[in-house]
C-alpha positions in Angstrom: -4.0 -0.6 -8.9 -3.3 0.1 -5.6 -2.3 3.4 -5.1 -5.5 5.2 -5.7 -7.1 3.2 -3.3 -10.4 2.3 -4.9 -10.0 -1.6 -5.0 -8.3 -1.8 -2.0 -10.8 0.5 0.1 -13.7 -2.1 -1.1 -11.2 -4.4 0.8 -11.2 -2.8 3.2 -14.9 -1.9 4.2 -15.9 -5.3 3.5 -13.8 -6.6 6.0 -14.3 -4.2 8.5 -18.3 -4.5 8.2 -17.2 -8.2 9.2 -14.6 -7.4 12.1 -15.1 -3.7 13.3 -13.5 -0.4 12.0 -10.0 -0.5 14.0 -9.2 3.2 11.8 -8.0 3.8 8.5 -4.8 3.2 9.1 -1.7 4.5 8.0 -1.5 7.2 5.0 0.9 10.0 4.3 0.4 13.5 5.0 0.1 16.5 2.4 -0.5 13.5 -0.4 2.2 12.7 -2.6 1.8 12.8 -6.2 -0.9 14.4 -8.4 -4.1 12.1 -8.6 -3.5 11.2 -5.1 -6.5 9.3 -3.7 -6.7 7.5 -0.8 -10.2 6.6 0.6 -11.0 8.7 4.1 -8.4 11.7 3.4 -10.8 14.4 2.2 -7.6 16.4 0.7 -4.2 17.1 1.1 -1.8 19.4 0.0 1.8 20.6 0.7 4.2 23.8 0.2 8.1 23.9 0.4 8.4 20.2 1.2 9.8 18.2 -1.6 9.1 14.5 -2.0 11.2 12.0 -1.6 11.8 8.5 -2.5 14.7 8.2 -4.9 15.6 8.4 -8.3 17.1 6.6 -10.8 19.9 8.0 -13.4 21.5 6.4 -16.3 20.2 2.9 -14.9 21.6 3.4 -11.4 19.3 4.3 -8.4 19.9 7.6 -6.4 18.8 8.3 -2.5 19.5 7.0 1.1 16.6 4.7 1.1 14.9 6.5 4.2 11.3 7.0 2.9 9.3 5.5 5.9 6.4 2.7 5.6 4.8 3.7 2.3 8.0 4.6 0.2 7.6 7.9 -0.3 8.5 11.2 1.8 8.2 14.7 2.3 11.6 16.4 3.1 11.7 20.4 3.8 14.2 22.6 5.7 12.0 26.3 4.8 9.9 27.7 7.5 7.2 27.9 5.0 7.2 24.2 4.5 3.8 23.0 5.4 1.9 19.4 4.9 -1.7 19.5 5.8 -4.3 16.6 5.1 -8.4 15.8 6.0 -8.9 13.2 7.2 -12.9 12.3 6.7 -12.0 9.0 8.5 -13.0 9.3 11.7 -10.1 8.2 14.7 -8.7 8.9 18.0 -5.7 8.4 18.0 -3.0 9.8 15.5 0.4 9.0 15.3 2.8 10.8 13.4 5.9 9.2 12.1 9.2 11.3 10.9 12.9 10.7 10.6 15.1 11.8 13.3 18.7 12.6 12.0 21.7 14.7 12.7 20.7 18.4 12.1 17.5 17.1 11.8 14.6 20.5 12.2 11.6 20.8 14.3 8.0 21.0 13.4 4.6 22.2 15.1 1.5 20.1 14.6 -1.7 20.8 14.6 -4.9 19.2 14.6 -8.4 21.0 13.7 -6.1 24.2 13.5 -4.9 23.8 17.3 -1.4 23.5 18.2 -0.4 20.2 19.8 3.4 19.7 20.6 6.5 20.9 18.8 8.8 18.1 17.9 12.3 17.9 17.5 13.9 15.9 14.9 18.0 16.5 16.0 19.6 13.3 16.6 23.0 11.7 16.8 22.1 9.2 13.8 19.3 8.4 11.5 16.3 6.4 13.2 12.5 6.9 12.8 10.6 8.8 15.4 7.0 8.9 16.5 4.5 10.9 18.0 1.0 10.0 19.0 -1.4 12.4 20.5 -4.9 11.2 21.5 -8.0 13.5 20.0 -11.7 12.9 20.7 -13.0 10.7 18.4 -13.8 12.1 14.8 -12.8 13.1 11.6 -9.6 15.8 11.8 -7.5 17.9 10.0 -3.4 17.6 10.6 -0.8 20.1 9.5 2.7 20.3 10.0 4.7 23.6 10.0 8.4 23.4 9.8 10.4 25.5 11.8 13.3 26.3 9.5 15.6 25.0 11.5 16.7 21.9 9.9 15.8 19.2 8.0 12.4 17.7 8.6 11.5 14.4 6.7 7.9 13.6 7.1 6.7 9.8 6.8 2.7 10.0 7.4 -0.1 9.5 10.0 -1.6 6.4 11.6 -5.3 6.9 11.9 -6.7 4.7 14.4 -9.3 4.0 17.0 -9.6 3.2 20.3 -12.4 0.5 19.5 -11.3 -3.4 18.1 -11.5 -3.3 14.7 -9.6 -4.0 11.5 -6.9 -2.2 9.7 -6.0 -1.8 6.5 -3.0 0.0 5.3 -2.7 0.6 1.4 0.7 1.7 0.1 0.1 1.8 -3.3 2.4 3.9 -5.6 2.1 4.9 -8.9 4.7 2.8 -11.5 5.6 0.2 -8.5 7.6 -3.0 -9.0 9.1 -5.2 -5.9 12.4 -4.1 -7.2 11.8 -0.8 -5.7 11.4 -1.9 -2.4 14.7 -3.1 -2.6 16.0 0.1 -2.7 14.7 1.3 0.4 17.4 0.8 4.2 16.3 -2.1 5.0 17.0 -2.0 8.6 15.0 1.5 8.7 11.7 -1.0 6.8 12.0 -3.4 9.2 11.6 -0.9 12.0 8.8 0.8 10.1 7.2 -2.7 9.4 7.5 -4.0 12.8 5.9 -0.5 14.4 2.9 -1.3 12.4 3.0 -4.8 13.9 0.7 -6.3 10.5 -0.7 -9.6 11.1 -1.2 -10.3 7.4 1.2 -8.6 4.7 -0.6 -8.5 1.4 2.0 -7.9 -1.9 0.3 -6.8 -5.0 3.0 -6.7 -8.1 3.1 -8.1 -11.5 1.2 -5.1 -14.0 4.2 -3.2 -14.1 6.7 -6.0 -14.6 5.0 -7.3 -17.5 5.6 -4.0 -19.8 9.3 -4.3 -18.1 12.0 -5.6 -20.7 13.7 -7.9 -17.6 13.4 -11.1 -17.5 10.9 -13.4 -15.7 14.1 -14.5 -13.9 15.3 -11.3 -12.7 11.6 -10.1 -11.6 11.5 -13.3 -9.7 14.5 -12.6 -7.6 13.2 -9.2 -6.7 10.1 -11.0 -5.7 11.9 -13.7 -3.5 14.2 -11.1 -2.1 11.7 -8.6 -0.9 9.5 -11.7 1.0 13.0 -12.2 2.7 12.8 -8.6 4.0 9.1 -8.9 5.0 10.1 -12.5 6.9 13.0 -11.3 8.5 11.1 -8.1 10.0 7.8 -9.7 10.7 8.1 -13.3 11.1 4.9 -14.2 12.7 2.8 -12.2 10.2 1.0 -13.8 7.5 1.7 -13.6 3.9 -0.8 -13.4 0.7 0.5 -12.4 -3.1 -2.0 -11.2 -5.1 -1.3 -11.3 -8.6 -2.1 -8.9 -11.1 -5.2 -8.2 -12.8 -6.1 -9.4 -16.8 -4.6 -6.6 -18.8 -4.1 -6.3 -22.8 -1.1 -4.9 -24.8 -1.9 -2.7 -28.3 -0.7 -3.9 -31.5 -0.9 -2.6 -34.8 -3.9 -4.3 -35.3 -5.4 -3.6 -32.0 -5.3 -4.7 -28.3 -4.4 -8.7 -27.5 -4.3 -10.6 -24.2 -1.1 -9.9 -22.7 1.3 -13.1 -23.0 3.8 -12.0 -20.8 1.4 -11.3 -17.7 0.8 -15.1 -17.9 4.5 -15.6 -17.4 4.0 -13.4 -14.5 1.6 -14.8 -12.9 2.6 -18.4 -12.3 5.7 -17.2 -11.3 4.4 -15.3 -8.8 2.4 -18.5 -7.7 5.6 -20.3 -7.8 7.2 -18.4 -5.6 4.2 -17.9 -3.1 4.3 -21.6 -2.9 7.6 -22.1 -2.2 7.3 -19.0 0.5 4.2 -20.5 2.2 2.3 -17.9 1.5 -1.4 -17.5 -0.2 -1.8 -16.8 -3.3 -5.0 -15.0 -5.2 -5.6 -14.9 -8.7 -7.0 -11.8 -9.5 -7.1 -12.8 -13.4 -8.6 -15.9 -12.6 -11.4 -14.3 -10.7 -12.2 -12.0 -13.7 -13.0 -14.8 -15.8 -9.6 -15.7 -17.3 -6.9 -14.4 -20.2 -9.0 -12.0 -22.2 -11.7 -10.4 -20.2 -10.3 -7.3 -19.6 -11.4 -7.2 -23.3 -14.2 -7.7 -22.8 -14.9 -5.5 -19.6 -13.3 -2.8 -21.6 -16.5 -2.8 -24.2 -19.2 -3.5 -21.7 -21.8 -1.2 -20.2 -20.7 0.1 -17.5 -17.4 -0.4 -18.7 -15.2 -2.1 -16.0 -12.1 -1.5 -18.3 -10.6 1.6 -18.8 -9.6 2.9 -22.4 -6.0 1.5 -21.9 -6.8 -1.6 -20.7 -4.5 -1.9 -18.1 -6.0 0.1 -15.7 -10.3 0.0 -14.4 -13.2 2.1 -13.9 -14.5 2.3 -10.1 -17.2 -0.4 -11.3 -14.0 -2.5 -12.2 -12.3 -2.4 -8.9 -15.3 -2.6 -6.7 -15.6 -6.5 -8.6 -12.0 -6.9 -8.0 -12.2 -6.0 -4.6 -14.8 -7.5 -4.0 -13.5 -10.7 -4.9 -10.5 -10.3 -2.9 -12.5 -9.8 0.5 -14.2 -12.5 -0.4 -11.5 -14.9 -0.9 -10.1 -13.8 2.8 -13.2 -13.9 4.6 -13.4 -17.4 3.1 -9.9 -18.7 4.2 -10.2 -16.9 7.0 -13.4 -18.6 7.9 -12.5 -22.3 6.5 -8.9 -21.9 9.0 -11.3 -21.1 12.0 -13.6 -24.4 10.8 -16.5 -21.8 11.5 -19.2 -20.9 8.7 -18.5 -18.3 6.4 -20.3 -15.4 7.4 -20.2 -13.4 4.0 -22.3 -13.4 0.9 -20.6 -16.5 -1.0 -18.4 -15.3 -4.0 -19.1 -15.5 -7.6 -19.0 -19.5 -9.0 -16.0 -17.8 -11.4 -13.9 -17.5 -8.1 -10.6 -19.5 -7.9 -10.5 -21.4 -4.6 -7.9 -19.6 -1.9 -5.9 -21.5 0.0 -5.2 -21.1 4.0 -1.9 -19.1 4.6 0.2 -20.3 7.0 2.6 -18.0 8.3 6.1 -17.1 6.5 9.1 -19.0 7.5 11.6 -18.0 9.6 14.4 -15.9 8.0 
């Protein structure tokens, strides 16, 4: 739900129409997997890089766990290896993260088609590197050319501005649980998390762990363990779960409510209690168990034919429930009036988040 960046971009212009657009934030560079959408990059497209962020085979996962902020990488060693990306989101400033590493490669970037710096990625160990260069403020276009010198692991862009603002970074990928998070070097996420310096961190799980055949149990672990790793690398940062969306399972007689997304969701509660973290109820906010039945057959339909996922009319109500919900806790925590329009009656009340405990 979040990787395509529709529900999460109503987020996110609904809280910057409240606070100030501080940039688009971070996103990766030459996309990453077909239907890539991500709201501000006009198009993105990449040659002789390969992506990278693991695999699993026979049950067992594969990779060094290096895949910078978002999970997933591009990883070349050609000279014809080339990432580019639009960015309609307008910035100026734009940082490039990559991996530095023993025969690590260089690249040239470019911005608007002019060259900017070359950077070397040769270093005695593995560590992320950056590189910010300041451009007049704007939309731009980025490439990266690899040098064919080495290996050159490319993480993504940080769009920002020079103006206060908020920023809202999605990192949505296609087929995510919280177990794969797991996977990833943790001490290389905690440097990538702590660069970003979030003062909220927003988790959205559940939709893909209740087709899973694992346990409620073993899902909860995964949960528990990867708010460890967010503590431990931001301590002072807020925390909010958002749990998934009303979906429906098909049967032979046709699509029901889905039984085990319940189970999913008030564990997730559970354990956002217990972390001291928020908690939103996104199936709550729809209307309850069921609706995504009934959003499925309406017009405009707000459910798509598989009733898991949503049309854009779906996630602009979701999202819009979401920023709501913030701007409301946000607002109640400041003991100021709300300045947004006031939520739907349907809306589940969100509590204040206090910050996550130390590690």
């Amino acid at each position: 739900h979040t990787a395509a960046d529709m529900e999460t971009g109503h987020v996110r212009r609904a809280l910057q129409a409240r606070f100030g657009d501080g940039g688009r934030g971070f996103v990766p560079i030459g996309g990453t997997y077909k239907g890539y959408r991500q709201e501000g990059v006009q198009s993105s497209l990449f040659k002789s890089f390969e992506l990278e962020r693991g695999k699993y085979h026979k049950g067992h996962f594969t990779g060094d766990g290096y895949y910078g902020l978002s999970g997933i990488a591009l990883t070349g060693t050609r000279s014809s290896a080339v990432a580019t990306s639009d960015y309609s989101a307008k910035s100026s400033r734009i940082e490039l993260s990559y991996l530095t590493q023993p025969k690590g490669g260089s690249f040239d970037v470019f911005v608007d088609g002019h060259k900017m710096v070359t950077v070397q990625t040769a270093g005695a160990e593995i560590a992320a590197g950056y590189r910010a260069m300041s451009v007049p403020e704007g939309a731009h276009s980025v490439e990266v050319k690899a040098k064919g010198n080495g290996v050159v692991r490319l993480f993504g862009v940080a769009l920002d501005r020079a103006q206060l603002g908020l920023t809202l970074d999605t990192l949505g990928i296609n087929g995510a649980r919280a177990s794969g998070m797991l996977n990833w070097n943790e001490a290389h996420f905690t440097e990538q998390l702590k660069h970003r310096n979030p003062q909220l961190v927003v988790l959205a799980f559940g939709t893909n762990e209740a087709v899973d055949d694992a346990s409620i149990e073993t899902h909860e672990r995964h949960l528990v363990d990867v708010l460890g790793r967010v503590s431990r690398a931001v301590p002072e940062a807020t925390c909010l779960i958002v749990g998934p969306p009303d979906m429906a399972t098909e049967t032979l007689t046709g699509f029901v409510p889905s039984e085990r997304l319940r189970e999913i969701i008030r564990m997730q509660r559970r354990v956002a209690d217990a972390a001291g973290c928020a908690f939103f109820d996104q199936q709550a906010a729809m209307g309850g168990e069921g609706t995504m039945l009934k959003w499925a057959n309406e017009e405009p339909t707000k459910g798509a034919k598989d009733r898991i996922h949503f049309t854009k009319e779906g996630y602009t109500e979701l999202g819009t429930a979401v920023a709501a919900a913030i701007l409301r806790a946000y607002e109640t925590a400041r003991g100021t009036p709300t300045l947004s329009a006031p939520p739907p009656s349907n809306l589940p009340a969100s509590p204040t988040a206090p910050p996550l405990p130390a590690p």
